[in-house]
C-alpha positions as CSV (number, residue, x, y, z in Angstrom):
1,X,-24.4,-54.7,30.7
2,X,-22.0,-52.3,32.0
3,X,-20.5,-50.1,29.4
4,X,-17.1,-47.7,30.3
5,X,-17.4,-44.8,31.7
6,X,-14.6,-43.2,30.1
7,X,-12.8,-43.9,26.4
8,X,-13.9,-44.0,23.0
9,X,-16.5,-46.5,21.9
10,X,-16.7,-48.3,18.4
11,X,-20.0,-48.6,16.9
12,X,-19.8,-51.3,13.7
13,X,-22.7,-50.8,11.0
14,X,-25.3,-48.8,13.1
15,X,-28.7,-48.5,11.2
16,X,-28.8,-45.1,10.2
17,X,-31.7,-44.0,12.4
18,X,-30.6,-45.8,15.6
19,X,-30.8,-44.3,19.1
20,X,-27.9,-44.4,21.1
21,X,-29.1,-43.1,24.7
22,X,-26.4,-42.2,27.1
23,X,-23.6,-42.3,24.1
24,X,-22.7,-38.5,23.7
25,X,-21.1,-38.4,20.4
26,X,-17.7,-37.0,21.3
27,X,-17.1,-41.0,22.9
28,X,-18.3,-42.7,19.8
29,X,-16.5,-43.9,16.8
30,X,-19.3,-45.2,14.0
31,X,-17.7,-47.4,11.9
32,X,-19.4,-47.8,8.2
33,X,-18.5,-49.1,5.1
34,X,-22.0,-47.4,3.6
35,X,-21.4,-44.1,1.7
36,X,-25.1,-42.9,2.8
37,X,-25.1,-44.5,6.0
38,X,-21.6,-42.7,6.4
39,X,-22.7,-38.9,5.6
40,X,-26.1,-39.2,7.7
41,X,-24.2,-40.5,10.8
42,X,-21.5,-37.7,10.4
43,X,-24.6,-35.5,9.8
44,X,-25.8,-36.4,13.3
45,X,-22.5,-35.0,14.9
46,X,-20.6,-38.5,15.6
47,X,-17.1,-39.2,14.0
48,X,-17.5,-41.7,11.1
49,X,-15.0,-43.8,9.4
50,X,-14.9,-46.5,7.0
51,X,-12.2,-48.6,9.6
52,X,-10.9,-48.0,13.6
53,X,-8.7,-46.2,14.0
54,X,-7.9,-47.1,17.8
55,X,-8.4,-49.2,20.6
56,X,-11.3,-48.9,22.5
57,X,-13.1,-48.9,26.3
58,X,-16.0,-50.9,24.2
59,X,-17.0,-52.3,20.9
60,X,-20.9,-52.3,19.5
61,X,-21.8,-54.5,16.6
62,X,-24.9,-54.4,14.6
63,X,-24.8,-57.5,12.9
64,X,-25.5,-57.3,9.0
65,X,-26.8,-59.4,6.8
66,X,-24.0,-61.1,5.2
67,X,-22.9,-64.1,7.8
68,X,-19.0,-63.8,6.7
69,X,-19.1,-60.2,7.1
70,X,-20.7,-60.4,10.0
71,X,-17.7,-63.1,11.9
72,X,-15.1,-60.3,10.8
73,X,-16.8,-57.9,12.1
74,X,-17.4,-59.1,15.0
75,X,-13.6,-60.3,15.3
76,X,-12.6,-57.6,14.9
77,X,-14.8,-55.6,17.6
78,X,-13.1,-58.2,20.0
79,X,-9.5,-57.3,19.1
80,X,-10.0,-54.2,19.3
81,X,-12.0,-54.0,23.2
82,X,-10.9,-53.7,26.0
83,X,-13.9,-53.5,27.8
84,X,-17.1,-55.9,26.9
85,X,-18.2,-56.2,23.2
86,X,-22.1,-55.8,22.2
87,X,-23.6,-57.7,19.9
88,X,-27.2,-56.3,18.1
89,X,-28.5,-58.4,15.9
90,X,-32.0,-59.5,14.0
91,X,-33.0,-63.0,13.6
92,X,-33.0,-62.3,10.0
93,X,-29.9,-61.2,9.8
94,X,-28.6,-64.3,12.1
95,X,-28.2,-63.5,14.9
96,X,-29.4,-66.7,16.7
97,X,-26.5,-68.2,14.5
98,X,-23.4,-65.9,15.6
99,X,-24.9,-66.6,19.4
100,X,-24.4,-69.8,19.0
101,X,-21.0,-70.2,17.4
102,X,-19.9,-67.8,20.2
103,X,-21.6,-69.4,23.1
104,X,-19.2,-72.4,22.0
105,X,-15.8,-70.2,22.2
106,X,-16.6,-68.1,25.4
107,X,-18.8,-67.0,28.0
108,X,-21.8,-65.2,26.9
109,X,-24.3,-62.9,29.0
110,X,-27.9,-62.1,27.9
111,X,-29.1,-62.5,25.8
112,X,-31.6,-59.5,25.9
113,X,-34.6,-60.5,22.9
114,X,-36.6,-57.9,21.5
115,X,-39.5,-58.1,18.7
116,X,-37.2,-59.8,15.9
117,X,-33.9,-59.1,17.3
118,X,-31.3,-60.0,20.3
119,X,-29.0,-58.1,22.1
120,X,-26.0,-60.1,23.6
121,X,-22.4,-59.4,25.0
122,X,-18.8,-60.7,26.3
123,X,-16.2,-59.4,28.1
124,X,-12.8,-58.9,26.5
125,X,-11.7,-62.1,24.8
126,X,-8.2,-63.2,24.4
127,X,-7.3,-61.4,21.4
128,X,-6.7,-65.0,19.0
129,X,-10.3,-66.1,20.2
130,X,-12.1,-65.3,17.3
131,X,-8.7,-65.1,14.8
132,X,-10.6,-67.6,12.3
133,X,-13.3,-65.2,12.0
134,X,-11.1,-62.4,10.3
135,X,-11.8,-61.9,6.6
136,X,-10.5,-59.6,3.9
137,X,-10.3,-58.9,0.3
138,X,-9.4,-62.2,-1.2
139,X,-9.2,-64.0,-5.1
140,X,-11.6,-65.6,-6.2
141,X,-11.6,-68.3,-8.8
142,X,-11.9,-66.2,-11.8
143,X,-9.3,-63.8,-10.4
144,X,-10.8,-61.1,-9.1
145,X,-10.6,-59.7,-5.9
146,X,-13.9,-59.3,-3.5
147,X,-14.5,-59.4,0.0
148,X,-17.2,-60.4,2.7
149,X,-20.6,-58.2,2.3
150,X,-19.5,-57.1,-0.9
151,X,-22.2,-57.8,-3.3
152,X,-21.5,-61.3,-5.2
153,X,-18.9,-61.9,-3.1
154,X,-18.8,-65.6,-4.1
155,X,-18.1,-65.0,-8.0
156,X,-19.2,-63.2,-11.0
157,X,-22.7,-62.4,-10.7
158,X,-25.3,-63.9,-13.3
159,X,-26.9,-61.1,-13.9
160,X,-23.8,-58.9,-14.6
161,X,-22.5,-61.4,-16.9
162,X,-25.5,-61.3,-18.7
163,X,-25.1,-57.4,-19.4
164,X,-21.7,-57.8,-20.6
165,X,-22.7,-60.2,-23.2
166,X,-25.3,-57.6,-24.3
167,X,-23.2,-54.7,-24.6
168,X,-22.2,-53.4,-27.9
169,X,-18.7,-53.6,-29.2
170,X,-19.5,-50.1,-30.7
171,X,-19.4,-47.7,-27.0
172,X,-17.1,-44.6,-26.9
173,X,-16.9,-41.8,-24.6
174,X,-17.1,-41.2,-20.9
175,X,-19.2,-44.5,-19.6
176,X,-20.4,-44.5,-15.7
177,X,-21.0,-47.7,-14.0
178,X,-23.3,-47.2,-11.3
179,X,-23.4,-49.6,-8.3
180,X,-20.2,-50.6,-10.0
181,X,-19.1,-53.4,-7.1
182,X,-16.1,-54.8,-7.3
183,X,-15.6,-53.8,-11.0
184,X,-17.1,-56.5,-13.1
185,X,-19.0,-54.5,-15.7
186,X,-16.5,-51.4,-15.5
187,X,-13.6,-53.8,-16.3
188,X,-15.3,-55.3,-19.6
189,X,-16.3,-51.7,-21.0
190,X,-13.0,-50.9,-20.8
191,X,-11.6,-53.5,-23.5
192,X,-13.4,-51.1,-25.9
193,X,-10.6,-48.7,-27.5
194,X,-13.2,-46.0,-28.4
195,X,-14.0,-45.7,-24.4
196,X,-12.1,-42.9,-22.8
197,X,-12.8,-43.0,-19.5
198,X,-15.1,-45.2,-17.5
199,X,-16.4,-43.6,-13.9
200,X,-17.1,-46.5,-11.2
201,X,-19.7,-45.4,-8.7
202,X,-20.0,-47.3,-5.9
203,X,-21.3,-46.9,-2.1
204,X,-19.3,-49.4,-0.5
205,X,-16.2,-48.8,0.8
206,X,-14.8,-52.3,0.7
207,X,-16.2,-53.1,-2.5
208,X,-14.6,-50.0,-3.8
209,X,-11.2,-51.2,-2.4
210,X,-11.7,-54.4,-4.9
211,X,-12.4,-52.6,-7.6
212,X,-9.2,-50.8,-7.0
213,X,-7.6,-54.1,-7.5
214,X,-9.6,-55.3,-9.9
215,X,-9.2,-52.4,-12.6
216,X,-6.2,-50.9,-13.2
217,X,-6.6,-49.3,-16.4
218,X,-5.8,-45.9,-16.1
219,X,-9.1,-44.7,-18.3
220,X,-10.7,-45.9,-15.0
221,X,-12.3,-43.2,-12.4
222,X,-13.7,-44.1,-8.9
223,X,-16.0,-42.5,-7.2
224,X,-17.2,-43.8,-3.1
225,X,-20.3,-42.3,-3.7
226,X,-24.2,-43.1,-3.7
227,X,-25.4,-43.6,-7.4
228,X,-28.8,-42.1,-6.8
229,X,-27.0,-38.7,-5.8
230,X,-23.8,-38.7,-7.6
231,X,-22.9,-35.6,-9.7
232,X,-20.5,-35.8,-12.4
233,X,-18.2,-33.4,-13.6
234,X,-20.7,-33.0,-17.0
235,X,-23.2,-35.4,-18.9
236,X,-21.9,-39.0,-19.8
237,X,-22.0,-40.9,-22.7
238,X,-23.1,-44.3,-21.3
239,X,-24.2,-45.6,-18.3
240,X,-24.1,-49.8,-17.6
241,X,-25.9,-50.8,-14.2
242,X,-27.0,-54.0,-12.4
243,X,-28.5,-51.9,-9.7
244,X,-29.4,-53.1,-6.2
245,X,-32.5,-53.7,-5.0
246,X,-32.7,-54.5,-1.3
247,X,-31.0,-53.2,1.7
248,X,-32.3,-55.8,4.2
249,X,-34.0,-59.0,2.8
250,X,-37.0,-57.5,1.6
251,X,-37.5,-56.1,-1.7
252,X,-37.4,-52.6,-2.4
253,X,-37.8,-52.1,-5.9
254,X,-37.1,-48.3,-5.4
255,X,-33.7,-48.2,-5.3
256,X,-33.7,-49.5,-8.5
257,X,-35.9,-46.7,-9.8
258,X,-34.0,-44.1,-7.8
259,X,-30.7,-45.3,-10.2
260,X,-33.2,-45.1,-13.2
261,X,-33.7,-41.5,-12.5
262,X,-30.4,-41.2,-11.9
263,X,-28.9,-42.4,-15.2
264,X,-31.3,-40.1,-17.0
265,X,-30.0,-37.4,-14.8
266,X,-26.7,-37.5,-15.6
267,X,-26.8,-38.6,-19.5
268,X,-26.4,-36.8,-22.4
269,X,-29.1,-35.6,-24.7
270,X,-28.7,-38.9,-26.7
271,X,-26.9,-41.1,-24.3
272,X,-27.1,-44.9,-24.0
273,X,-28.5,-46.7,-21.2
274,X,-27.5,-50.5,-20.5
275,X,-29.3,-52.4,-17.6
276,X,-30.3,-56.0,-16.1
277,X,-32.8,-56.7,-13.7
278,X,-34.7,-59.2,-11.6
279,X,-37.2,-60.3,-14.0
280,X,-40.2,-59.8,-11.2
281,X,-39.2,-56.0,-10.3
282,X,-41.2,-53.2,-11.7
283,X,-39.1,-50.9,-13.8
284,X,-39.9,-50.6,-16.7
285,X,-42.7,-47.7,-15.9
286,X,-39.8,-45.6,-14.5
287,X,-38.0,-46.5,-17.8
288,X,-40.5,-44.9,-19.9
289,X,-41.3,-42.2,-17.7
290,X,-37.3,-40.7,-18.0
291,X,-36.4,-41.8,-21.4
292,X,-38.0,-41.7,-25.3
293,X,-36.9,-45.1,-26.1
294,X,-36.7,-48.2,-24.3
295,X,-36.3,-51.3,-25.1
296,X,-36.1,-54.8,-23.8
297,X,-33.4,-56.7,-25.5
298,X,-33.1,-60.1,-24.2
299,X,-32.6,-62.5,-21.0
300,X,-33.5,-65.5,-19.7
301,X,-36.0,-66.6,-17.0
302,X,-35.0,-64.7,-14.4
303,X,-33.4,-61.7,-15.8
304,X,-34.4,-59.4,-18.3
305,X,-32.4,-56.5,-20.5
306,X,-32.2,-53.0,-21.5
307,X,-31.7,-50.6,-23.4
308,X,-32.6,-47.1,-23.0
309,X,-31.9,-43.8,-25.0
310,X,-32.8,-40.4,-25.1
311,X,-33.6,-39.3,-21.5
312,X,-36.5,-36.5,-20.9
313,X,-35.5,-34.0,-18.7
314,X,-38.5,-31.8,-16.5
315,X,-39.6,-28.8,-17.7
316,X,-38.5,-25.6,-15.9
C-alpha cells in the first residue's frame, strides 16, 4: 500500500484514539458525523468536518457498524480519490462482507488481517463504480426523514413510541430531548400548546440534518451536541430520552447513566423526567441516586418506563 506523498488525505469515521503514523495532520481531513468523536480529533490538531470538502490524493475508511452507512461511505471515499482508497474494518462491523461485494466490482489488494479486523485497498475506481452504494436522507413510510447510521433508521423506534404514549398531555415549559435522533419524541411534545420551546440534543450530524426536516415548528431548538455534556442556557422544565446504549455492539450501559446524570443536571428544582429503556440495563440505581422520586410507570417485555422528579444536586 502506497499512499501519496503530497495532497490532502480524507480520513472517514476514525476511532477516536487511532494512530495515524506517518500522517502529519496538516495533510489529513477527518471526516465525522460524531459530535464527541469531532471535538477530540480537532483536539488532536487535525482538521475535522462533518462532510469533504475537496478532492483528494487518498481516501481512508473506517468502516462502522451500520452496513448501509458503511456502502456510502465508502462510495463516496471512491469519488472523491484520486489516489488508492483504504478500507479498515472489524469483522464485527462487516468487514468480510464489504470485501466481498467489492472484490465482485474491482480489483482488490490485501487484504492485510489483524486480531478481529482487515485492512484492504483499491486504486481509483471509475467514479459510477460504486454509484449504487450512495445513500442519503430519505422518507420513510410514516414520513419522516432518516438516513443510513442514523439510529432507527428503518422506522419509528419501539421504544420511542412507547414513551410517547406515556407522556402526559399536561407538559409546559422549556422540554429537552436528549439523544433526540431524527426527532420522533421532540415532534410529539410539541403538539402540546402549553410547551414553549423544545431543545433537540443530538450528537449526530446526519441525524441532526433529519430532524431539521422532520420538525419544523418554530418552538423547536437544535443543538449538535453530546447529551452527557450539553449546557443549556438555564434549568429546563422536562426532559424526554430514549438514550443510547452502545457505541460498538457491546453493551455499555454507562452511557445511559451518563444522560441520567445529565437530565438531573440540567432540570429544574422540580422538573420532570420521562425515559424508556432496555428492560435488562441497570438504571434504575443511577435513577435514585440523582432524583427524590422515581417511578416505573409501565412497558412491556422488553422495555420498561419512567418517571423521575425532583433531582438532588451535590453538596458544595
Amino acid at each position: 500500500m502506497d499512499l501519496a506523498d503530497e495532497g490532502l488525505i480524507a480520513i472517514f469515521n476514525p476511532p477516536d484514539d487511532a494512530d495515524l503514523p506517518g500522517l502529519p495532520p496538516e495533510r489529513c481531513h477527518i471526516i465525522h458525523d460524531f459530535k464527541p468523536s469531532f471535538d477530540a480529533w480537532s483536539a488532536r490538531g487535525f482538521e475535522v468536518m462533518h462532510s469533504p470538502s475537496a478532492r483528494y490524493a487518498a481516501t481512508i475508511v473506517c468502516l462502522p457498524r451500520a452496513k448501509a452507512e458503511a456502502r456510502a461511505m465508502v462510495a463516496e471515499a471512491c469519488t472523491l480519490s484520486d489516489g488508492i482508497v483504504v478500507i479498515d474494518g472489524q469483522k464485527t462491523d462487516g468487514v468480510d462482507s464489504i470485501l466481498k461485494a467489492m472484490r465482485a466490482r474491482v480489483s482488490v489488494e490485501g487484504p492485510i488481517s489483524k486480531a478481529h479486523g482487515k485492512l484492504f485497498w483499491i486504486k481509483a475506481p471509475a467514479a459510477d463504480c460504486f454509484a449504487d452504494w450512495e445513500a442519503g436522507p430519505a422518507l420513510t413510510d410514516g414520513g419522516f426523514w432518516t438516513a443510513p447510521g442514523v439510529f432507527s433508521a428503518d422506522g419509528v423506534d419501539l421504544a420511542s413510541a412507547l414513551l410517547v404514549d406515556a407522556l402526559p398531555d399536561k407538559m409546559k415549559g422549556e422540554v429537552a430531548d436528549l439523544g433526540a435522533g431524527w426527532g420522533y419524541l421532540a415532534a410529539h411534545v410539541l403538539t402540546r400548546d402549553a410547551v414553549t420551546k423544545v431543545h433537540l440534543v443530538e450528537a449526530g450530524h446526519m441525524a441532526m440534518a433529519c430532524a431539521r426536516h422532520n420538525v419544523t415548528d418554530d418552538r423547536a431548538v437544535f443543538h449538535w451536541e453530546d447529551a452527557t455534556t450539553w449546557a443549556p442556557p438555564h434549568r429546563m422544565d422536562a426532559v424526554v430520552m430514549n438514550p443510547p446504549f452502545h457505541r460498538g455492539r457491546a453493551s455499555e450501559p454507562q452511557i445511559g447513566q451518563a444522560f441520567v446524570a445529565s437530565a438531573a443536571r440540567i432540570l429544574s428544582s422540580h422538573g420532570d423526567l420521562w425515559m424508556v429503556a432496555n428492560r435488562h440495563l441497570p438504571y434504575e440505581a443511577e435513577l435514585k441516586k440523582r432524583f427524590a422520586e422515581v417511578s416505573e410507570i409501565g412497558g412491556d417485555a422488553r422495555f420498561k418506563l419512567f418517571h423521575a422528579t425532583r433531582p438532588l444536586r451535590p453538596r458544595r
